[in-house]
N, C-alpha and C positions, 0 to 999 in steps of 0.2 A: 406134384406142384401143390404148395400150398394156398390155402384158399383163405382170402381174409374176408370174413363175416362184418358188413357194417350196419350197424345198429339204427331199425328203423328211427326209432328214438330219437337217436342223436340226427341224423339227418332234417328231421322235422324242427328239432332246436333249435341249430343254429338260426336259421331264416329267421325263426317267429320272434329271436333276443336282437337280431338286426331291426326288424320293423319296430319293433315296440320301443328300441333306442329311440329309433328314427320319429318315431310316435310323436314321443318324451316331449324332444328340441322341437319338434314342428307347434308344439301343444305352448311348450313353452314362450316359443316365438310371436305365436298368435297375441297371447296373454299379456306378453309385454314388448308389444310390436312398439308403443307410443314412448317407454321408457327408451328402446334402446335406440330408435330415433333421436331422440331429445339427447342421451349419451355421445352418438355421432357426432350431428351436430355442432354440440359443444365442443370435441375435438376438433375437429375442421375449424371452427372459429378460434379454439386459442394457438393453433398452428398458425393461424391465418394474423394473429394480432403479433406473434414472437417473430416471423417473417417480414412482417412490415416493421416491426421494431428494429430488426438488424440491418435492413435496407434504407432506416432514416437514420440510422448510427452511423451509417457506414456513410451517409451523404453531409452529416455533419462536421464528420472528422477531413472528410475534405475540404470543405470552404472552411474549418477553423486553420487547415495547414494554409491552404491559398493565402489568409490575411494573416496569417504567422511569416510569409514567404514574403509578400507586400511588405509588412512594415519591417524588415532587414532589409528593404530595396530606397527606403525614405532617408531625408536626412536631417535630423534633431529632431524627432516626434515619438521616437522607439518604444518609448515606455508609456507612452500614450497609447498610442495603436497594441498596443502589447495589454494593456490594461482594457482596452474596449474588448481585445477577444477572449481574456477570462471572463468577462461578465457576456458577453452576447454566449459565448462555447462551454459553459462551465463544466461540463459533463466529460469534456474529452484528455485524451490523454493532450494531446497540441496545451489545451488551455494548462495545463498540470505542468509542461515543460516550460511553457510563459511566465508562471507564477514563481518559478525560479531563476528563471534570468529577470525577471523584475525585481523581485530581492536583491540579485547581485547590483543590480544597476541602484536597486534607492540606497543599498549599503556604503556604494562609491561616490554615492552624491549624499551622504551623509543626512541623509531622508532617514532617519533609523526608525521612524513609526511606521513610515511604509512598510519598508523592509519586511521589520517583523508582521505585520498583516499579510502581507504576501508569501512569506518564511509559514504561515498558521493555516493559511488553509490551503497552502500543498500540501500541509502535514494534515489536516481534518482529511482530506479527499485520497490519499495513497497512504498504500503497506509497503512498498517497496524496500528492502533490506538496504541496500549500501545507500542508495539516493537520501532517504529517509534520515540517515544518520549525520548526512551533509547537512540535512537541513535542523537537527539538532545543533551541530557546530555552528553553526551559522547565527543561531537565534542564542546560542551562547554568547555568541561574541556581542550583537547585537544589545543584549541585556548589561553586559559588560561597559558597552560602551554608556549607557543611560545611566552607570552607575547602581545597578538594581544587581548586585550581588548574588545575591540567594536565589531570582528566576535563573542565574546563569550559571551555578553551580548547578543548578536541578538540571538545566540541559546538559551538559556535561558528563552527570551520572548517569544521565538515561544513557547514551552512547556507551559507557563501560558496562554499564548491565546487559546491554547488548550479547549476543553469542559471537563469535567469532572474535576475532583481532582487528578486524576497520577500524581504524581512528582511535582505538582504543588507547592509544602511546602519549600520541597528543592529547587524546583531552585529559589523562592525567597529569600533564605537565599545565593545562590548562584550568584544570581547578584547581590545584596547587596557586597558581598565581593568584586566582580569584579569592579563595582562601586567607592569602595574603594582602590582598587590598581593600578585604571586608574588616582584616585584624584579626583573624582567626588564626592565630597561631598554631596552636595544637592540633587541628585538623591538616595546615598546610603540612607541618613535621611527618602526622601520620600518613597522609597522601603520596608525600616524596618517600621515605620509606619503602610504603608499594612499590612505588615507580622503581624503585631501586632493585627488589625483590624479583620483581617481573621481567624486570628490561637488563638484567645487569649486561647485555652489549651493546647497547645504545647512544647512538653518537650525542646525544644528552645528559648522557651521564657525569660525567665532567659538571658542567651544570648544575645538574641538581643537588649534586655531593656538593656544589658549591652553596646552595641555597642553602640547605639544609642544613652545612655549619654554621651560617651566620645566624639563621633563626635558632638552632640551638643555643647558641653562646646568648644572640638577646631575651632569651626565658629563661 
């Protein structure tokens, strides 16, 4: 049988590197008992302020749905009651989906300053990719309507600068016209062009080929 030999040495080591660890942290703990008090603490406090933060978000976005629910229950007040809970709710989504049915509603009642106020600060307060872009269109046409050319060609481009294809079809058939009614001929040419390049299956086509010859023959 073999006999294995263990080393008084090492026997004595390991214990006396366990205590003197244990030393260390106890030494250390003592030293800075008051810091990492004060460290705790503060955790528990800001766990404690993000918690109640989430439990009055979450009680807000209720009663701003309640009186979103309310005034679709009313009749000819809509855009009033609709308008009190963007400004009492401004923080929630509820108020963010309001501020765009209230656009749609001042754009059909020919309210166009509404509109775009309400069209501006959906768009200050949301990223949202497709919504977002509606409400570029929307502030296009709006500017369109006031006659203000150049703000409503700039909404327009923002949507084709845009990634993807959302709305990209129409609003180049959309500033192509706007183009058109600022007198900017050469721009509208170059823009239909595009449209031509991009879309050639587009049930617009026809259209625009028609545009396009006439403004060619008038320059």
């Amino acid at each position: 049988m073999v006999k294995i030999k263990v080393s008084k040495k090492r026997l004595v080591k390991g214990p006396h590197q366990f205590i003197s660890v244990s030393d260390r942290i106890l030494t250390y703990i003592s030293n800075n008992a008051r810091t990492l008090i004060f460290i705790s603490v503060a955790f528990f406090i800001v766990v404690g302020i993000l918690v109640g933060l989430w439990i009055h978000r979450g009680i807000l976005e209720k009663e701003a749905l309640t009186l979103y629910y309310r005034a679709h229950q009313k009749d000819g007040s809509l855009a009033k009651d609709l308008q009190e809970l963007t400004e009492r709710y401004p923080h929630t989504a509820i108020a963010r989906c309001a501020l765009l049915e209230l656009g749609n509603i001042y754009y059909k009642n020919h309210d166009i300053d509404k509109a775009i106020s309400a069209y501006q600060r959906y768009e200050k307060h949301s990223s949202h990719g497709n919504l977002r872009l509606l409400v570029y269109d929307s502030l296009g046409y709006c500017f369109e309507s006031k006659g203000d050319y150049v703000k409503a060609s700039q909404f327009f481009k923002k949507i084709i600068k845009e990634k993807g294809d959302f709305l990209h079809e129409m609003a180049y058939i959309n500033l192509g016209r706007v183009y058109e009614k600022a007198g900017n001929t050469t721009d509208a040419i170059r823009n239909y062009q595009e449209f031509i390049k991009r879309y050639p299956s587009s049930p617009y086509l026809p259209m625009i080929k028609d545009r396009l010859s006439k403004l060619t023959q008038e320059k």
